[in-house]
C-alpha positions as CSV (number, residue, x, y, z in Angstrom):
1,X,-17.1,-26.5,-26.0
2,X,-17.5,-22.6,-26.5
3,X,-15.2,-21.0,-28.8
4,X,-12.2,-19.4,-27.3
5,X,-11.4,-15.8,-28.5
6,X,-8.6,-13.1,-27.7
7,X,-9.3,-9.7,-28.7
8,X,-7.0,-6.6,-28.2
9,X,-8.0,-3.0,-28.9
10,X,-4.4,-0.6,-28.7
11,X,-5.6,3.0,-27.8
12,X,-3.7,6.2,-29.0
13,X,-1.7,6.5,-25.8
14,X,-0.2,3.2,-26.7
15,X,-1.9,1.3,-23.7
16,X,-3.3,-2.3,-24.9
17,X,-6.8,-3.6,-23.6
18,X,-7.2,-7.5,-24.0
19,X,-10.5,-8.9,-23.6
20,X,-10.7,-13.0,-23.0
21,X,-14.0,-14.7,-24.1
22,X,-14.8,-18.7,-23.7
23,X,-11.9,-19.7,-20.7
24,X,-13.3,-21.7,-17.6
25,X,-12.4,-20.3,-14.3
26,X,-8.2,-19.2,-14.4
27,X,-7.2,-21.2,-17.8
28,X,-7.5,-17.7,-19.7
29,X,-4.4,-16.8,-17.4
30,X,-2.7,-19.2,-18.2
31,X,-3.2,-18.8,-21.9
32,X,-2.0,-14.9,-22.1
33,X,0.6,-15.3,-19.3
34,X,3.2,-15.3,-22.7
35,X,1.5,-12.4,-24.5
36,X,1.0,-10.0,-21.6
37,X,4.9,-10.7,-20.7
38,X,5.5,-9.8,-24.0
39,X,3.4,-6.8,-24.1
40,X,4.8,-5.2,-20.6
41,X,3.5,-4.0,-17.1
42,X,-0.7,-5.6,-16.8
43,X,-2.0,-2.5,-14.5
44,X,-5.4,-4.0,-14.3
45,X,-6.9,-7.4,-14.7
46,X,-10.7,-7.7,-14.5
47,X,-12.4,-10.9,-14.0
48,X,-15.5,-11.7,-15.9
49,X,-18.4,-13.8,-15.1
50,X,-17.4,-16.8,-16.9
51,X,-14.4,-16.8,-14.4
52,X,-16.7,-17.3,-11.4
53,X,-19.4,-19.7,-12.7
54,X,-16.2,-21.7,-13.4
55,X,-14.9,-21.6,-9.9
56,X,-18.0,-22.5,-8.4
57,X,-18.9,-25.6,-10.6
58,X,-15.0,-26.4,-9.5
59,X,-16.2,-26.0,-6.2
60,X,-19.5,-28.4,-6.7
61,X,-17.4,-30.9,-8.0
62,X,-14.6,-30.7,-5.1
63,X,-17.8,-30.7,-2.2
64,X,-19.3,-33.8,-4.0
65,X,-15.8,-35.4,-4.0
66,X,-15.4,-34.5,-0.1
67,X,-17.1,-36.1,2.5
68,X,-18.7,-33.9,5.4
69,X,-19.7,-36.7,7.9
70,X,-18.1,-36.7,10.9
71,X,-18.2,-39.8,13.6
């Protein structure tokens, strides 16, 4: 299991920048829903690539789960 990391830089104009390392698909949402509450207004939220890999192995696993024969 990779390790899960938050990390926040605050620049001078007061403006906080969180960056969201080890989450699979959208669990790091749900772990800084609280904190960017707390913090005020999000104005942008960037996905990274772990956030897609994720979503497409969720994917895999639904299709496998599915059946696509039709009689």
């Amino acid at each position: 299991m990779p390790q899960k990391t938050l990390r926040f830089k605050i620049h001078q104009d007061g403006r906080v920048e969180e960056t969201v390392e080890g989450f699979a698909g959208n669990s790091c949402n749900e772990a800084t829903k609280s904190l960017e509450d707390t913090l005020g207004k999000v104005m942008v939220k960037n996905k990274t690539s772990d956030a897609f890999i994720s979503n497409q192995n969720e994917n895999l696993k639904q299709s496998n789960t599915e059946s696509n024969v039709t009689f």
